[in-house]
C-alpha positions in Angstrom: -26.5 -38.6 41.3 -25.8 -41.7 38.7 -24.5 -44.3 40.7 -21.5 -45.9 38.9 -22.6 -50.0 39.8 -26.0 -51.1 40.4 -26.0 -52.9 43.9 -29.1 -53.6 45.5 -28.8 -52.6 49.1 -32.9 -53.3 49.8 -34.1 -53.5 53.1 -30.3 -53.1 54.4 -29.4 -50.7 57.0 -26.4 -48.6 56.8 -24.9 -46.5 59.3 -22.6 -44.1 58.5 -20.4 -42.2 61.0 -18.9 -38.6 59.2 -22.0 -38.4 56.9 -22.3 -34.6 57.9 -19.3 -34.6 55.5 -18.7 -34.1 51.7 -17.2 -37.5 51.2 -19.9 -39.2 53.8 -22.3 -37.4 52.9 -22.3 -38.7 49.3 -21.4 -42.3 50.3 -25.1 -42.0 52.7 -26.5 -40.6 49.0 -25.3 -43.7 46.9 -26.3 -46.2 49.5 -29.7 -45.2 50.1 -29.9 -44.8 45.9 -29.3 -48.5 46.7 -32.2 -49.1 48.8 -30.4 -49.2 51.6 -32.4 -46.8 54.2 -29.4 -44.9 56.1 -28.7 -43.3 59.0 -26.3 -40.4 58.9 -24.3 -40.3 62.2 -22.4 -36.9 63.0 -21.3 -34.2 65.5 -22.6 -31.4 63.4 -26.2 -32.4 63.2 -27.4 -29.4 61.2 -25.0 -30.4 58.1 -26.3 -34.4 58.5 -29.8 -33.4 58.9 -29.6 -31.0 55.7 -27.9 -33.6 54.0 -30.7 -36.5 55.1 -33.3 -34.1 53.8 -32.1 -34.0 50.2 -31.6 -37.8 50.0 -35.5 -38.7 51.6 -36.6 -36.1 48.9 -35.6 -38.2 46.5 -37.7 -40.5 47.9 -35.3 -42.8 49.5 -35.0 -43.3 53.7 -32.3 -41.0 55.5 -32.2 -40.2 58.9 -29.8 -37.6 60.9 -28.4 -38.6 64.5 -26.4 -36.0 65.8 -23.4 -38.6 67.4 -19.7 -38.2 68.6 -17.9 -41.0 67.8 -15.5 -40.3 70.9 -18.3 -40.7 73.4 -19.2 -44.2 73.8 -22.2 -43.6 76.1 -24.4 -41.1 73.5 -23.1 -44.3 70.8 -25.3 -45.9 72.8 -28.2 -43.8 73.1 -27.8 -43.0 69.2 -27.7 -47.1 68.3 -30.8 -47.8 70.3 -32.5 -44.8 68.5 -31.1 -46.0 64.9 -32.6 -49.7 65.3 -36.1 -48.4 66.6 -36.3 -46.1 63.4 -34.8 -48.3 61.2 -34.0 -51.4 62.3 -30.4 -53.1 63.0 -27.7 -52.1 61.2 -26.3 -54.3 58.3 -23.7 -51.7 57.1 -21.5 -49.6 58.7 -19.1 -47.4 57.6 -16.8 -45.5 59.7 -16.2 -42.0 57.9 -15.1 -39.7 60.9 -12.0 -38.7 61.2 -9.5 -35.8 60.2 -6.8 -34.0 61.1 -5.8 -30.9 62.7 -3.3 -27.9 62.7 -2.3 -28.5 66.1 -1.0 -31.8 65.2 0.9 -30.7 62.2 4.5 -29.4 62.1 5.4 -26.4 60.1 8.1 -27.7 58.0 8.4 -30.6 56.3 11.9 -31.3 57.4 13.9 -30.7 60.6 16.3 -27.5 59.9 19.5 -26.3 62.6 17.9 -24.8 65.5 14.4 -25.6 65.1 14.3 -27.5 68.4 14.5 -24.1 70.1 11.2 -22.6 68.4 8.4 -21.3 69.6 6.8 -19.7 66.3 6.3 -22.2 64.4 4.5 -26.0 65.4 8.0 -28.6 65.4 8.2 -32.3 66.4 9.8 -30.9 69.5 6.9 -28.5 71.1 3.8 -30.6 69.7 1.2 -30.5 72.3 0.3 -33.8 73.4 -3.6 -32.3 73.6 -2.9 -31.8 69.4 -1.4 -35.4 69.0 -3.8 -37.6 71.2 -7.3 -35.5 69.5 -5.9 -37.2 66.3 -5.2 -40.5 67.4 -8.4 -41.1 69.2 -10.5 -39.4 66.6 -9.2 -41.5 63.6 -8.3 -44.5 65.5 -11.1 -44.5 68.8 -13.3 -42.8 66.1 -13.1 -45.8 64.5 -13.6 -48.8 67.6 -15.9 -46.8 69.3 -19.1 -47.1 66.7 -17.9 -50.6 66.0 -18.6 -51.7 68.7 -21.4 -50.5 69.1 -23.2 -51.0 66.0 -21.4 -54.5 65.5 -23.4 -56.4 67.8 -26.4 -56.5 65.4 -24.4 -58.5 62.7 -23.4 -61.2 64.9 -25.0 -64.0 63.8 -26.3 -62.7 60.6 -24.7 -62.9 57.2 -24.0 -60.7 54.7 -23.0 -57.7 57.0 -20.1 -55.1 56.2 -17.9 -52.6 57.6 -16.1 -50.0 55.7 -13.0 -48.2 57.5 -11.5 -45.1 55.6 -7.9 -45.3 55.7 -5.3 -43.1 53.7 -2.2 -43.0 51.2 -0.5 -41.7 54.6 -1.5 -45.3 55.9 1.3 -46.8 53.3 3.9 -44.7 53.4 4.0 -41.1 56.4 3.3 -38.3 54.8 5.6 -35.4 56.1 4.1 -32.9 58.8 1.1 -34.9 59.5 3.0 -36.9 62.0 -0.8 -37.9 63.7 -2.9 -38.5 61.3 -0.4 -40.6 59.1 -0.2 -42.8 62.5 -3.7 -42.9 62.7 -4.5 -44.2 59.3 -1.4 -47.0 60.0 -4.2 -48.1 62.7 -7.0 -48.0 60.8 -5.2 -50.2 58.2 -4.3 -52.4 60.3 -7.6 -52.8 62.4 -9.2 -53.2 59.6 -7.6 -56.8 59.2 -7.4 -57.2 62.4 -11.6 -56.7 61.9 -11.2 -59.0 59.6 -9.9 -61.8 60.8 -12.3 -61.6 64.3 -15.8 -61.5 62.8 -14.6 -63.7 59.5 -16.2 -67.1 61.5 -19.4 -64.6 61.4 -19.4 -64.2 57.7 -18.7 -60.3 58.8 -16.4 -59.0 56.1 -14.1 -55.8 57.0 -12.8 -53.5 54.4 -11.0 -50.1 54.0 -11.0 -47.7 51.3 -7.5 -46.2 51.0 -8.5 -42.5 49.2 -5.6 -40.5 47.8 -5.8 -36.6 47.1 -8.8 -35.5 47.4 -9.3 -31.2 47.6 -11.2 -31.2 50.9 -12.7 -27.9 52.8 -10.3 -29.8 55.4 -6.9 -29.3 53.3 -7.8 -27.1 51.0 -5.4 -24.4 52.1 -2.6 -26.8 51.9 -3.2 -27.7 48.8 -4.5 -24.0 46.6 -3.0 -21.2 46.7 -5.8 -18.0 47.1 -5.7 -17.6 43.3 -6.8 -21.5 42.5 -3.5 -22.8 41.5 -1.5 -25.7 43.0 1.1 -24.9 46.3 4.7 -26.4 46.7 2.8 -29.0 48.4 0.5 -29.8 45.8 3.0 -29.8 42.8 4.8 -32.6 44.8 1.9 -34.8 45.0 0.7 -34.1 41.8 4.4 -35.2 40.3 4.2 -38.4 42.7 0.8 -39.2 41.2 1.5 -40.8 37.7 -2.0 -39.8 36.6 -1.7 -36.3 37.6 -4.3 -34.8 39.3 -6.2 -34.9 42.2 -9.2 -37.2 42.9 -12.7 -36.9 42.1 -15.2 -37.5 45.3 -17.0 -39.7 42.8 -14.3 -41.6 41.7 -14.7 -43.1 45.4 -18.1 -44.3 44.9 -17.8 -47.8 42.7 -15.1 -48.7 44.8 -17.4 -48.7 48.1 -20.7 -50.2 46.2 -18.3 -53.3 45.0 -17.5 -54.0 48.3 -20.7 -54.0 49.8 -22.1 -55.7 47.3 -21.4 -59.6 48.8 -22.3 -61.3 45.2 -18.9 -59.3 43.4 -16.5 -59.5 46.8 -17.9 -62.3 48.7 -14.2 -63.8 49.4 -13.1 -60.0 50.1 -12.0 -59.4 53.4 -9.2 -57.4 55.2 -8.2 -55.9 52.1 -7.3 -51.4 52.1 -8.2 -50.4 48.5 -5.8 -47.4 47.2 -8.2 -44.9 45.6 -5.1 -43.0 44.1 -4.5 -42.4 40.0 -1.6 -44.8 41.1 0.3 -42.1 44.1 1.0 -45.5 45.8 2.6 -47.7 43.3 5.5 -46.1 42.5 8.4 -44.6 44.5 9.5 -41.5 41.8 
């Protein structure tokens, strides 16, 4: 992996929630290319472990921790483990998160006589179940680890967090009535982050990504053949440089802010990551 930016992350620890991930996963790889020695936090051990494994055989420190970011009581157990391995955490970044079908609506828009429906998901028979998994995985996904993790940069300088909002934090993206809620949250804690720990010389930042092709929206996004859906084609005309995004392409953003000589006055800012999708409104 060439790292876009040289930041030297030596002797920090970073924590990263998600890292069983793509996106999290290559975030834990650039960090600990920094120096920083990592530990990858995630539900799905097996994918953080494999991935912790290719990053120490590159001679850097990785560690899997098989955590969910919903149970503050294993947080515990894993953040107790994480300092006696590594040591306390300097850097955390708050990858989990996601969506999910049963917090999606079918359609786009509300048609005659959709209220009655039962075949397809509408605003009108969303499960609360579908809705609330969102929320607190985005949103609790995100306060929960914070917490807990957050206590060792109290009183020592230099320390970040990195939330992950969304484009659907600026402006709702249709069916993913959730999700887009969510990310308003995470947007919004992040400054409110910000502001708290700022007499600590703890700086809080998000990463606002835009369209990414994901395992996780894939299908929403390609048709079986490869080539772009309705949904796609509407993005892709709403996104003056006209593609999608590059996993990469996320990486320089996240090493400038962690690096505390380039962004030492920057704090509570949400960085769109999105060929320009949010700076225009045709």
């Amino acid at each position: 992996m060439k790292l876009p930016l040289k930041v030297d992350l030596t002797g920090k620890v970073a924590v990263i929630t998600g890292a069983g991930g793509i996106l999290c996963s290559l975030f834990s790889k650039a960090l600990a290319l920094s120096g920083a020695k990592v530990a990858l936090l995630d539900i799905n051990y097996e994918a953080a472990d494999e991935y912790a494994k290719e990053i120490s055989a590159q001679g850097c420190t990785a560690r899997a921790y098989k955590a969910d970011v919903l149970d503050r009581e294993a947080l515990e157990l894993v953040y107790k483990t994480v300092k006696a391995d590594l040591g306390p955490c300097d850097i955390l970044i708050n990858g989990a998160g996601g969506n999910s079908p049963r917090a999606t609506t079918t359609k786009e828009l509300y048609e005659q006589g959709d209220v009655d429906r039962t075949d397809i998901i509408t605003f009108f028979n969303m499960e609360a179940s579908g809705i609330q998994f969102v929320q607190d995985l985005n949103f609790m996904g995100t306060i929960l680890p914070t917490q807990v993790f957050v206590r060792d940069m109290v009183g020592r300088q230099g320390c970040n967090i990195i939330n992950i909002s969304s484009m659907a934090a600026f402006t709702p993206l249709t069916k993913t009535i959730a999700y887009s809620a969510a990310k308003a949250g995470i947007s919004n804690l992040t400054q409110w982050l910000a502001t708290h720990f700022a007499n600590e010389g703890i700086r809080v930042n998000a990463i606002a990504p835009g369209f990414l092709v994901t395992n996780q929206n894939r299908a929403l996004l390609c048709n079986e053949d490869g080539t772009p859906t309705v949904r796609a084609k509407k993005i892709l005309s709403h996104t003056p440089y006209g593609r999608f995004g590059k996993d990469e392409e996320l990486v320089g953003a996240l090493l400038f802010l962690l690096c505390n000589e380039a962004s030492s006055f920057i704090t509570g800012a949400v960085l769109p990551i999105d060929g320009g999708f949010s700076s225009t409104s045709i």
